[in-house]
N, C-alpha and C positions, 0 to 999 in steps of 0.2 A: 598490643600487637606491635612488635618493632616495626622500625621503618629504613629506608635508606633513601639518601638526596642523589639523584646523579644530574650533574651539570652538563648539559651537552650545547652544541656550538650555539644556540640562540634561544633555549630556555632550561630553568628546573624543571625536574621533576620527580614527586616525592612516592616512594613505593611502598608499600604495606605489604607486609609478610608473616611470615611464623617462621620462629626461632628453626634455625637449620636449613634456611633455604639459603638459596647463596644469590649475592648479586647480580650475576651472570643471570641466572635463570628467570628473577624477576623483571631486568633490563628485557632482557628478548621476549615477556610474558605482553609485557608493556609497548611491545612493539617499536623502543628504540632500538638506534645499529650500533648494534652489539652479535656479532659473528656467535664467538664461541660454537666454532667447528667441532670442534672433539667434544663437546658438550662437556666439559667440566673432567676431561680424564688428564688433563695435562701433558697431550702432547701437543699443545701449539698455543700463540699468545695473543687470538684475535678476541681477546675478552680484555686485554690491555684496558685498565683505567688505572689513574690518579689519586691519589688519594690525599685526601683535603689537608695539609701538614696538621692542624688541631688534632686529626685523628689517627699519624701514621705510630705515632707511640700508644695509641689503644691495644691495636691489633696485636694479634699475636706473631711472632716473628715469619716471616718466607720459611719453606723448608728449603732444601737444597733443589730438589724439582723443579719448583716454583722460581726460583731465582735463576735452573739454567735454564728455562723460557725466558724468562722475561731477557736474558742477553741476547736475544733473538728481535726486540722489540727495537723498532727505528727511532724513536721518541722518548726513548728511557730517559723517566725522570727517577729522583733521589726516592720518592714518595710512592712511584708506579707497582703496581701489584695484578696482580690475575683477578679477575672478580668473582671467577668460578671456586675461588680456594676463601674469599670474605663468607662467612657465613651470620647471616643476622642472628643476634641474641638479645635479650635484656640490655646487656652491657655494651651494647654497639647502637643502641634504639637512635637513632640520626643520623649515622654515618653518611658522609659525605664522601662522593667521588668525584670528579673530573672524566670526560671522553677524552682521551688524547685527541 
């Protein structure tokens, strides 16, 4: 079962999923704050996370949607991504994010 790490202000915590779920969804499952208002339909950036440099060349690239949210985000970093668009797989089993 994949998994993902998200780092928030004062500890990990690591999340268990099936492939297709998305970050977003497990974060707010899990009861960290993580908004994701639109629920994962991309029009807004309150799912804002980081993404651990190790793993920003995993991922598959932003689409153009994704990338005009996230110029909406006050903390844009190089590495920042929508967590509702990460979707866990085999090939992501650890991912690593950041809360802004």
């Amino acid at each position: 079962m994949p998994h993902a790490v998200i780092e928030g202000p004062a500890s990990e915590t690591m999340l268990k999923g099936q492939p297709g779920d998305s970050v977003m969804q497990l974060a707010r499952a899990a009861g960290l704050p993580m908004f994701g208002e639109c629920n994962g339909s991309l029009a807004c950036a309150t799912c804002h996370v980081i993404v651990d440099e190790a793993w920003a060349g995993k991922l598959p690239p932003a689409t153009d949607d994704e990338d005009a949210m996230l110029d909406t985000v006050f903390d844009l970093m190089p590495t920042s991504r929508l967590s509702c668009q990460l979707r866990l797989s085999d090939a992501l089993d650890g991912l690593r994010v950041r809360l802004p």
